[in-house]
C-alpha positions as CSV (number, residue, x, y, z in Angstrom):
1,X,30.1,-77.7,45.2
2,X,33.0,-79.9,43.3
3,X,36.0,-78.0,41.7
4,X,38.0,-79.6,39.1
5,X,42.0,-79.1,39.6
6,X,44.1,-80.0,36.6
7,X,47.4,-81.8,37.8
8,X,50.0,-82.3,34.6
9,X,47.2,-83.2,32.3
10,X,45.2,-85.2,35.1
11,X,42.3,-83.5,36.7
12,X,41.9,-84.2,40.2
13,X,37.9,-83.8,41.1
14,X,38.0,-82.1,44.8
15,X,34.4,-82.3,46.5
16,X,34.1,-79.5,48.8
17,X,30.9,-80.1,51.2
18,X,29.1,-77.8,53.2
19,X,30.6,-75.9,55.9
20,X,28.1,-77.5,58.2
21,X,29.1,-80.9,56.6
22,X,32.9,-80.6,56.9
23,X,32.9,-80.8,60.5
24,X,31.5,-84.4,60.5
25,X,33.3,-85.3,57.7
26,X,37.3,-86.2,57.2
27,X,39.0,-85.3,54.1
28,X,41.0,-87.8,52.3
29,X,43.6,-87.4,50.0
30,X,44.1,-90.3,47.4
31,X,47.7,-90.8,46.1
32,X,48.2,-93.7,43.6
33,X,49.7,-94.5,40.0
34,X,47.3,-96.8,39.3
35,X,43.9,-94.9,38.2
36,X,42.1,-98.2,39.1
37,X,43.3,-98.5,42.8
38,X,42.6,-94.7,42.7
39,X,38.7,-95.0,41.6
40,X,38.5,-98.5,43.9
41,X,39.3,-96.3,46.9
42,X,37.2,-93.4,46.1
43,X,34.1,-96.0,45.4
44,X,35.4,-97.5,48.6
45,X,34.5,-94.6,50.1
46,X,31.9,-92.8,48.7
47,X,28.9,-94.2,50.8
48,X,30.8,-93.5,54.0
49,X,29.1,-90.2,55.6
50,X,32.0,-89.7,57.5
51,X,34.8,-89.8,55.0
52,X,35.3,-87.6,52.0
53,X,37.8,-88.2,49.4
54,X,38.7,-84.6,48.8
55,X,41.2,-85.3,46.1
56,X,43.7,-87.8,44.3
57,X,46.6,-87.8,42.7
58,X,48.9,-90.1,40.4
59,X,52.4,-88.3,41.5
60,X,54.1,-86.8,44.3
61,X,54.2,-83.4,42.9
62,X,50.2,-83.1,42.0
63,X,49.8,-85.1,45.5
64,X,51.6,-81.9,47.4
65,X,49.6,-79.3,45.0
66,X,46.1,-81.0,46.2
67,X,47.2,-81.2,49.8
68,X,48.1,-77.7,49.8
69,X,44.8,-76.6,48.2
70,X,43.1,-78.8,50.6
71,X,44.6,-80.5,53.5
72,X,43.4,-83.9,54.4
73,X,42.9,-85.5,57.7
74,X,43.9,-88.5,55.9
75,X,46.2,-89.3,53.2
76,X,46.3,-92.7,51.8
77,X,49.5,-93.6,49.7
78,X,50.8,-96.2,47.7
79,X,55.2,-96.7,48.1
80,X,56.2,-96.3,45.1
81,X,55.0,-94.0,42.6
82,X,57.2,-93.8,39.6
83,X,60.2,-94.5,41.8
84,X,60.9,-97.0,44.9
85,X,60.3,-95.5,48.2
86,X,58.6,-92.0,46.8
87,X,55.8,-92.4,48.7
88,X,57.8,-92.5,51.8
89,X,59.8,-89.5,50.9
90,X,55.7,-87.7,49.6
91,X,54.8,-88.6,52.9
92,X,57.1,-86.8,55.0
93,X,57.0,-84.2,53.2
94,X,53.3,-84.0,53.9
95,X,53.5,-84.7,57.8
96,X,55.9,-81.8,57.8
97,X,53.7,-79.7,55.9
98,X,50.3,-80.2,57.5
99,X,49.8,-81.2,61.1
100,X,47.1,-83.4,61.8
101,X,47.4,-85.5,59.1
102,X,47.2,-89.2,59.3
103,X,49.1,-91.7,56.9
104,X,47.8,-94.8,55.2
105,X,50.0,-96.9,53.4
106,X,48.6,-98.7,51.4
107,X,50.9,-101.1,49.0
108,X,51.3,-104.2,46.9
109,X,54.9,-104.0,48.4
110,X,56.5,-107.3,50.6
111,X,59.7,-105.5,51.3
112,X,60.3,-105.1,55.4
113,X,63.1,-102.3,54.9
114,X,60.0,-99.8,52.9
115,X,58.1,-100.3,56.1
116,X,60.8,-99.7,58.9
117,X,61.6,-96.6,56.6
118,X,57.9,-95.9,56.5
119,X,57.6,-96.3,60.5
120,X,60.4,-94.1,61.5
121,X,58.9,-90.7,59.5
122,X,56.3,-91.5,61.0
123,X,53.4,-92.9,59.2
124,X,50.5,-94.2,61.4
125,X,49.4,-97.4,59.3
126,X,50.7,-99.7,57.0
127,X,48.5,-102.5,54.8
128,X,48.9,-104.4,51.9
129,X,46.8,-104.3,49.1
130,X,45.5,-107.7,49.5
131,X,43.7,-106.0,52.5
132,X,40.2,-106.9,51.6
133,X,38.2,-103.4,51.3
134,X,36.5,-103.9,54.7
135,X,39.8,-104.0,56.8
136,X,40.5,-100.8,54.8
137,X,37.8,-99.2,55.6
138,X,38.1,-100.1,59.4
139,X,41.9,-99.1,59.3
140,X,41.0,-95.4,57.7
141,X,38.7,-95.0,60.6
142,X,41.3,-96.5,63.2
143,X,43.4,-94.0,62.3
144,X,41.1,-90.9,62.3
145,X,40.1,-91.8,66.2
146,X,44.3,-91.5,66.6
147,X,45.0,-95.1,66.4
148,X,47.4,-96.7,64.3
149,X,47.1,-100.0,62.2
150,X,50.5,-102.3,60.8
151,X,50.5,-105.1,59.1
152,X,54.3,-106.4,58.9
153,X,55.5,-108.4,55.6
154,X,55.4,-112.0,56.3
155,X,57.0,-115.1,55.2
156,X,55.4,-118.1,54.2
157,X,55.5,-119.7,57.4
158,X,54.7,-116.6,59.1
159,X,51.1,-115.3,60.1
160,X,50.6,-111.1,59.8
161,X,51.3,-109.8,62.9
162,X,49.6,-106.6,63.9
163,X,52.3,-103.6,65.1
164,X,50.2,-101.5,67.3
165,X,47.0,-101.3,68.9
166,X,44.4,-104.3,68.6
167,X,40.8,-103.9,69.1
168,X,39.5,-104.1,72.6
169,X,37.3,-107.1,71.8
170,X,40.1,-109.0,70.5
171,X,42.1,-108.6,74.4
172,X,40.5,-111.8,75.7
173,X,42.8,-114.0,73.1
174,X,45.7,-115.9,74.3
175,X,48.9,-113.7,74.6
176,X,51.2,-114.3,71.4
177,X,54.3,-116.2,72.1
178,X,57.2,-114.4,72.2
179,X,60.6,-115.8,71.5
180,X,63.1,-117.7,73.2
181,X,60.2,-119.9,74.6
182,X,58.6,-116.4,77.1
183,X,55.3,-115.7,76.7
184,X,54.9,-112.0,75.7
185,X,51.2,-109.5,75.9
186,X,49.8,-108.0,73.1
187,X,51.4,-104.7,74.2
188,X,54.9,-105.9,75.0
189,X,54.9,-107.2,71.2
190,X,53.5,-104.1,70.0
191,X,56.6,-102.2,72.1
192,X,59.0,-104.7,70.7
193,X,58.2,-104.2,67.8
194,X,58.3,-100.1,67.6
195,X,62.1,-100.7,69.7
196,X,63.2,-103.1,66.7
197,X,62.6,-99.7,64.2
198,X,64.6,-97.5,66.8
199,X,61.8,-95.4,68.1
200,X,62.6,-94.3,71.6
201,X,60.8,-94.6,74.8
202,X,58.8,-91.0,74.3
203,X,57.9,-92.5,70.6
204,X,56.6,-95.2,71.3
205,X,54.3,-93.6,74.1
206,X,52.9,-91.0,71.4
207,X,52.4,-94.1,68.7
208,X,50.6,-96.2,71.2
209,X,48.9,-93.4,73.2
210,X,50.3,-94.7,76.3
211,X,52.4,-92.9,78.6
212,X,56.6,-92.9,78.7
213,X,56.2,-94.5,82.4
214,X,54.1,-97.0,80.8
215,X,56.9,-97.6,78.0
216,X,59.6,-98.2,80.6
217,X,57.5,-100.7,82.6
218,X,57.4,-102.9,79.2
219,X,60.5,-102.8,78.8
220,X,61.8,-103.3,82.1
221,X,59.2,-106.6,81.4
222,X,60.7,-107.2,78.1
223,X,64.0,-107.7,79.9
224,X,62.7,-109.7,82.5
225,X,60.9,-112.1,80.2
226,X,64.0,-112.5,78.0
227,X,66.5,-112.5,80.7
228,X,68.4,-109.9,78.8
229,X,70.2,-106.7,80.5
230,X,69.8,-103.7,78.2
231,X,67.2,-103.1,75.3
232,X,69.9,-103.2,72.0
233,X,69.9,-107.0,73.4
234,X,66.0,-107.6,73.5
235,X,66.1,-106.2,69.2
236,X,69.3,-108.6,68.4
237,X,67.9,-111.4,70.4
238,X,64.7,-110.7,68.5
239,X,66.5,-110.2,65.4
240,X,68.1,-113.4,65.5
241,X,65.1,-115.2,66.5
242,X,63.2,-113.6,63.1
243,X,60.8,-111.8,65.0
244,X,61.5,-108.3,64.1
């Protein structure tokens, strides 16, 4: 059954499956100004059985008028639609609105303050649009299993550096180097990295599905690595370094 919802002029095509089928099935909700990136995403998607793009939308407004209608388990939003940052502001508004959803970023957008903004209200992954459509595809599904996918804005002599949680097959790699010459796990940069945004020990537990025990114990390593005393002095010796 498909019902066609006109959105200021727009008409946003929402494909309502079976009852049987919408329990294997997430919904995802498309928001984008471009109508190209809009129908590259919904072709993206359209031979996955176990995503549904459930609706789309050019602007904030018609973006909160199709997630009401139908709320997605996913919604997949570019930064700035019409404005700088209103995808940010859309998607608060939408985590606030509707729990249970998980938020994509998805943006053509090299600006690190847009993403620290985007971490702390909470969005779950973050990817540029040069993201080829595989990695897209991968990241949507990362999410909907309750994981979380970052990639932070580089420089040129910087490498993309994963936020949060890598894939278990990728554990036997050499740790990343850290700065100020220590050698820091995958997990203690993913902590790092989630302190440098302010989260607090409890937050960055839920984000990385670890415990706030577990936190602590990377910190307290964090400190011991660095040979700092408090954590405000691992994020400005980190901030100084240019890692975070």
């Amino acid at each position: 059954m498909t019902t066609d919802i006109v959105l200021g002029g727009r008409t946003s095509v929402l494909d309502q499956p079976p009852t049987s089928a919408a329990r294997r099935t997430a919904r995802v909700l498309v928001v984008d100004d471009s109508a190209i990136v809009r129908y590259g995403l919904r072709q993206l998607f359209a031979g996955d059985p176990l995503l549904s793009v459930v609706g789309e939308a050019a602007t904030p407004r018609d973006a909160l008028v199709v997630a009401d209608r139908c709320p997605p388990d996913l919604l997949i939003v570019d930064l700035d639609l019409g404005r700088e940052g209103a995808g940010i502001d859309l998607a608060r508004l939408v985590l606030e609105r509707h729990r249970g959803v998980r938020v994509l970023v998805l943006t053509a957008r090299r600006d690190r303050a847009l993403m620290m903004r985007a971490l702390r209200i909470g969005v779950h992954g973050y990817l540029r649009k040069t993201a080829d459509t595989a990695e897209i595809q991968r990241a949507a599904h990362a999410l909907l299993r309750g994981e979380s996918v970052f990639d932070a804005p580089t420089t040129p002599a910087a490498p993309v550096t994963e936020l949060v949680p890598a894939d278990p097959a990728t554990k036997s790699e050499p740790a990343p180097r850290g700065f100020a010459g220590a050698s820091l796990t995958e997990r203690e940069n993913q902590v790092l990295r989630l302190l440098a945004v302010g989260m607090s020990n409890r937050e960055i537990g839920r984000r990385l599905m670890i415990s706030e025990a577990t936190v602590k114990f990377h910190v307290r390593n964090l400190r011991d690595k660095l040979e700092v005393r408090r954590r405000t002095e691992i994020v400005y010796t980190a901030t100084r370094q240019g890692i975070v």
